[in-house]
TORFIDO-926366 format. One record per residue (C-alpha): residue number from 1; residue in three letters; x, y, z. Coordinates in steps of 0.5 Angstrom, whole numbers, plus 500, padded with zeros to 3 digits. Layout:
# residues N
(NUM,ala,(X,Y,Z));
...
//
This chain:
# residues 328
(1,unk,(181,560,163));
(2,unk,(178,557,157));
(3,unk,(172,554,156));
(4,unk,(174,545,157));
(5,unk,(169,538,157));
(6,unk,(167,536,163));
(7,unk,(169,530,167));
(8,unk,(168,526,173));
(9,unk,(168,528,179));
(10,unk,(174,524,184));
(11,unk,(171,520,189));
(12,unk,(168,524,196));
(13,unk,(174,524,201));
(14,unk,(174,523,207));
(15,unk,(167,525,211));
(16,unk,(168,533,214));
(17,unk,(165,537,219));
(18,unk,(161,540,213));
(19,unk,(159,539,206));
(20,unk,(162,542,201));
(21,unk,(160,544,194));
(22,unk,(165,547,187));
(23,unk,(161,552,182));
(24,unk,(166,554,177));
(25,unk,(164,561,176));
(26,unk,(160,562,169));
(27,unk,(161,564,162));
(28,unk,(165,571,163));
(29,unk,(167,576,157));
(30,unk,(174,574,157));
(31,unk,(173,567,156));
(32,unk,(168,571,150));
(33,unk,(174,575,148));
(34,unk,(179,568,149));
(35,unk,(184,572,154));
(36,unk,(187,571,160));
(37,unk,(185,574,166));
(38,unk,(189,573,171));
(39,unk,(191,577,176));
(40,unk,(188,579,181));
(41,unk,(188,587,179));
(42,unk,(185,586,172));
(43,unk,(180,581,175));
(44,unk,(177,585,179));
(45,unk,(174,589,174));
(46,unk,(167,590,173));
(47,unk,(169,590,165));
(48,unk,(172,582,166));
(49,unk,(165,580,169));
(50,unk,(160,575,167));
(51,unk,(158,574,160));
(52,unk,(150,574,159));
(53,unk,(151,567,158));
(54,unk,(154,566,164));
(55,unk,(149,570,168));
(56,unk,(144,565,165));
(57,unk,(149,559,168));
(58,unk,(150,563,175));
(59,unk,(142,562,175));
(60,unk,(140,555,173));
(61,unk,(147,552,178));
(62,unk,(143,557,183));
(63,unk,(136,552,182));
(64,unk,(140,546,181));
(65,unk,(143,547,188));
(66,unk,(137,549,190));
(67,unk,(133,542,188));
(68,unk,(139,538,191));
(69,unk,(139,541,198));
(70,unk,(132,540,199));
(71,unk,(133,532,197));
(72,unk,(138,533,202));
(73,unk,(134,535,208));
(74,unk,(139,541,208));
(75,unk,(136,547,210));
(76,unk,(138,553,206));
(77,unk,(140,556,212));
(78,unk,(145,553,213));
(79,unk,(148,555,206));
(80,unk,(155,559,207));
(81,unk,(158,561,199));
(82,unk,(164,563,199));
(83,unk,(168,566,193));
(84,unk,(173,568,190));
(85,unk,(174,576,190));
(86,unk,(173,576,181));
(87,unk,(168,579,178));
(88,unk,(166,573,174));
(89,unk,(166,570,181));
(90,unk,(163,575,185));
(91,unk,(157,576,180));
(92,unk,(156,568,180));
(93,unk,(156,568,187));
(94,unk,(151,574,187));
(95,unk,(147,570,182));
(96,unk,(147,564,186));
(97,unk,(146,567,193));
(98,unk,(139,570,190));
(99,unk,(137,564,187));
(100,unk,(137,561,194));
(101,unk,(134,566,199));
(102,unk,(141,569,202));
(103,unk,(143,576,202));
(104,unk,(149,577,198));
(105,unk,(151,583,203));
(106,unk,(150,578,209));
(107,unk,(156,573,213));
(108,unk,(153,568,210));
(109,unk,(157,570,203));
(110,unk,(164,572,204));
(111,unk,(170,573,199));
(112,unk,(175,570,200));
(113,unk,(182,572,197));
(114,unk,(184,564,197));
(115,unk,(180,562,192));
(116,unk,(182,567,187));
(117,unk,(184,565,180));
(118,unk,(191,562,179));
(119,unk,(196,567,177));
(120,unk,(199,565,171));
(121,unk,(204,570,171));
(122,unk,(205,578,167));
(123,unk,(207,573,161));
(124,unk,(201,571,160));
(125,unk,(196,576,162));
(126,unk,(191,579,157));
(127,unk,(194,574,152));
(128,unk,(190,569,148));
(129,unk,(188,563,152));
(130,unk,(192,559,148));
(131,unk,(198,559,152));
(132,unk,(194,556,157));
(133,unk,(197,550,153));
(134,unk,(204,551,154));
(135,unk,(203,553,162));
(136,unk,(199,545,163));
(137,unk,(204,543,159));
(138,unk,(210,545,164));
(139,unk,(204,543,170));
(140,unk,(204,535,167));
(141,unk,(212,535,168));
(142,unk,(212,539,175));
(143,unk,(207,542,178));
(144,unk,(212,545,182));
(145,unk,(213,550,177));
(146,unk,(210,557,176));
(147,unk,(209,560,170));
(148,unk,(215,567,170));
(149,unk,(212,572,175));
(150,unk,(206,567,177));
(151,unk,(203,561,180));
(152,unk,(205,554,180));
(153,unk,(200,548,182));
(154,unk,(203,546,188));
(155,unk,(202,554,190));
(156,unk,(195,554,188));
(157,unk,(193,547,192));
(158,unk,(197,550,198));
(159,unk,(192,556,199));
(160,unk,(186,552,197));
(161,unk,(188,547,203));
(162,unk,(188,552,207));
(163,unk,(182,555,205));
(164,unk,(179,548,206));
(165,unk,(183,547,214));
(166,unk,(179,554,216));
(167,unk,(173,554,214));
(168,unk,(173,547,217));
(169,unk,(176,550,224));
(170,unk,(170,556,223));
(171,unk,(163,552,220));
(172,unk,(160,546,223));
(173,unk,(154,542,220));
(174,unk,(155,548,214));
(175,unk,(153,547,206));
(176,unk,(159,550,204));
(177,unk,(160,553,196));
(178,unk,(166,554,194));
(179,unk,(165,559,187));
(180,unk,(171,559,184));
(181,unk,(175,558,177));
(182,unk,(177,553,173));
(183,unk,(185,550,174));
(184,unk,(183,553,182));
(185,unk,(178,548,182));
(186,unk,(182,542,178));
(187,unk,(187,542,183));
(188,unk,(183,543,189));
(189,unk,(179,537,187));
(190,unk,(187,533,185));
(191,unk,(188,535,193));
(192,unk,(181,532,195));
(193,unk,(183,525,192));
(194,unk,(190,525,195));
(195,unk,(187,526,201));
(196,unk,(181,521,200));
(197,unk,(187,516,198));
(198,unk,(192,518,203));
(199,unk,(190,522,210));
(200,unk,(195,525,212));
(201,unk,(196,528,206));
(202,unk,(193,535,207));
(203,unk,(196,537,213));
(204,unk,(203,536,207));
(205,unk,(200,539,202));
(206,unk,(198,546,207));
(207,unk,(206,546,206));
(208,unk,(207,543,200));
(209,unk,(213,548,197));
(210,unk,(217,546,203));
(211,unk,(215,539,205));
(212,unk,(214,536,198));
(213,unk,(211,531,201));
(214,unk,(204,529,197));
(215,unk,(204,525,191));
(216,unk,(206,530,185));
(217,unk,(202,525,180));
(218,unk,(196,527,182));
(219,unk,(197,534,182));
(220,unk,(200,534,175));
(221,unk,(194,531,172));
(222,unk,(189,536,175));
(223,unk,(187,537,168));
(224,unk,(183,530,169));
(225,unk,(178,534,174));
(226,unk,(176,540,169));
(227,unk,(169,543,169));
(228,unk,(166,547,164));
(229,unk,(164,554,165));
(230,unk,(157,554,170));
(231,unk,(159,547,172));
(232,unk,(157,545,179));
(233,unk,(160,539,183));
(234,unk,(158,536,189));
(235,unk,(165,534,193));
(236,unk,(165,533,200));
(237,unk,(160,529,205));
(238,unk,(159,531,212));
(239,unk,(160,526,217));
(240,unk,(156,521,221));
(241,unk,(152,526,226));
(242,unk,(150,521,231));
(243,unk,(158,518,231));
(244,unk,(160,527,231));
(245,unk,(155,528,237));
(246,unk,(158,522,241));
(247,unk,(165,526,240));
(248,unk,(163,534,242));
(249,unk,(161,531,248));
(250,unk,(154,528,249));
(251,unk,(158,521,252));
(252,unk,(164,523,253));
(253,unk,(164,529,259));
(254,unk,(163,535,254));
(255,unk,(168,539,250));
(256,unk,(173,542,256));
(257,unk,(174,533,258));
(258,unk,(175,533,250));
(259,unk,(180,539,250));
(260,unk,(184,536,256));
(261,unk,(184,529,253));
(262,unk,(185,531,246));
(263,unk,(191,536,250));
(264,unk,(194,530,253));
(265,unk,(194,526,247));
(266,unk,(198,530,244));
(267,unk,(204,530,248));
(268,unk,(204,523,246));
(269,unk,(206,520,238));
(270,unk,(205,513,236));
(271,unk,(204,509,230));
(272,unk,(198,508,229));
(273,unk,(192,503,225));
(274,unk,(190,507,219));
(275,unk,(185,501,216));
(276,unk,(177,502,217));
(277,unk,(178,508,220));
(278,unk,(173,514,220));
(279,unk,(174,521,219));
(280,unk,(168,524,224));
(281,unk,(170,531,226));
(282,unk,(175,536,227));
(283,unk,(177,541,232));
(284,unk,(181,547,233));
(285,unk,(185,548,239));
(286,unk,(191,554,240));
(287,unk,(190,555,233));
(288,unk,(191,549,231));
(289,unk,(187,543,227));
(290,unk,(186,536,228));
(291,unk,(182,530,224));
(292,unk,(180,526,229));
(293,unk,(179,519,227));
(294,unk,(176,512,229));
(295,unk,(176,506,228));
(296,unk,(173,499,232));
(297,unk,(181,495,230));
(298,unk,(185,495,237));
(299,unk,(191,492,233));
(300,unk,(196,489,228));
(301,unk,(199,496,227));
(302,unk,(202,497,222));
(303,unk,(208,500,220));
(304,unk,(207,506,215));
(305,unk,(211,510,220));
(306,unk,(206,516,220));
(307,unk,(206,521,226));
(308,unk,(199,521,229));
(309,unk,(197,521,237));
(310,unk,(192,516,240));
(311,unk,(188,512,246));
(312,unk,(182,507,246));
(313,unk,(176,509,250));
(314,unk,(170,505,251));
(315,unk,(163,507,247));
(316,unk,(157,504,247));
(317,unk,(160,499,252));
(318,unk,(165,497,246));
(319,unk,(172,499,245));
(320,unk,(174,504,239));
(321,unk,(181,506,237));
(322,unk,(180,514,236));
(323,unk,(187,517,233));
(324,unk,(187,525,231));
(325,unk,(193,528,226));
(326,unk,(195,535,227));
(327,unk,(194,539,220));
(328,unk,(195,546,222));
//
């Protein structure tokens, strides 16, 4: 994807179980040629790799990201980097991975093909990078539209939702880089937004194709949410460690009470009170996800019609409402 200008990040979405970082993947030799490299076959290609200049941007997000964990208190060991299987993505990830003590070749940076780069289809593929005007023009009108042969926004929002509801069923208390490319990154971020402005939208988008539930605007105007090349964000903040150590158990019997309570609930729908709620923690039972939230108001629900499972529970001597939504 061509070099674009840089713009404000969307507002954080909603705490998670881990802190998640975005680095688009620095100058490569098809953004130096003006070509598009999309497809996962060319793109895995030692020839479609980083550019110098990309080598030096991979080094300096390594030291930007290095500084900020540190004013974090974010020990690096904590550090998981996760990177879509590109040349130009892995050799960023490398770079990053070496400018922050973590072995590549370690469980700690993984490829995972869910970030790869948006395919725009044989149509475009190895073309000018000026078509990509004509495929974001199509994205504005509908982004369930796919380039001849490639991906559409919702396709490629899909995937990375996914992505997302996974790493949050595996890592806990993580600091999590996502190295990826840049309409990947956009609708990635497109997504966070929906879901900071409407939680229940994640589990929608994870089936968006057949769903068709999210607001569509958002992800037609992912361009708003470009980077430029070696650009890195800071998106997702991780939750209130007090409040998520109360809900994995150290006051409320331990994590089989949990599961049980938590199994029991969901036999159960109600309509439930969204307002001044938190997003704490999530968990994974019999492969599914659920956001668990709470909140300190026992009424006036209201009636947007959302399916989610609750109960009330006393904690601390005061009474919370802890509702949960099944993602996955």
């Amino acid at each position: 994807m061509e070099d674009s200008g840089s713009s404000s990040p969307p507002a954080p979405p909603p705490s998670f179980r881990n802190r998640y970082w975005i680095l688009r993947h620095g100058r490569s030799v098809p953004n130096e040629r003006g070509i598009i490299v999309s497809s996962l076959e060319n793109g895995t290609k030692p020839e479609f790799g980083l550019a110098p200049q990309g080598v030096e941007q991979a080094r300096l997000a390594g030291e930007s990201l290095r500084k900020e964990l540190e004013e974090l208190g974010v020990p690096l060991d904590s550090v998981q980097i996760r990177y879509s299987p590109f040349s130009r993505t892995m050799e960023t990830a490398r770079e990053v991975a070496r400018m922050l003590g973590v072995p590549f070749d370690s469980p700690s940076c993984i490829p995972a093909v869910e970030l790869r780069e948006r395919y725009f289809g044989p149509s475009h593929e190895l073309l000018s990078h000026e078509k990509y005007a004509e495929v974001w023009a199509v994205d504005e009108v509908d982004p369930l539209m796919a380039p001849d042969g490639g991906e559409s926004v919702a396709d490629v929002a899909t995937r990375f939702s996914q992505f997302l509801s996974a790493a949050e069923m595996e890592l806990h208390g993580s600091a999590i880089l996502i190295v990826s490319h840049g309409d990947p990154l956009q609708i990635f971020q497109a997504v966070l937004k929906e879901t900071k402005e409407n939680p229940s939208s994640l589990d929608e988008v994870s089936d968006l194709k057949k769903r068709g539930m999210i607001t569509l605007s958002v992800l037609s105007q992912h361009r708003q949410f470009a980077l430029l090349t070696g650009e890195l964000r800071r998106l997702v903040p991780m939750a209130s460690t007090r409040l998520d150590r109360r809900l994995h158990g150290s006051q409320t019997g331990g994590g089989d009470k949990q599961q049980q309570c938590i199994e029991r609930l969901d036999r159960n729908n109600y309509t439930g009170q969204t307002d001044r709620s938190t997003l704490v923690r999530s968990i994974s039972i019999n492969n599914r996800l659920f956001f668990l939230f709470v909140t300190g108001n026992e009424g006036n629900n209201d009636n947007r019609g959302e399916k989610t499972t609750m109960a009330t529970r006393r904690q601390n001597q005061q009474h919370c409402r802890l509702w949960i939504r099944s993602v996955l």
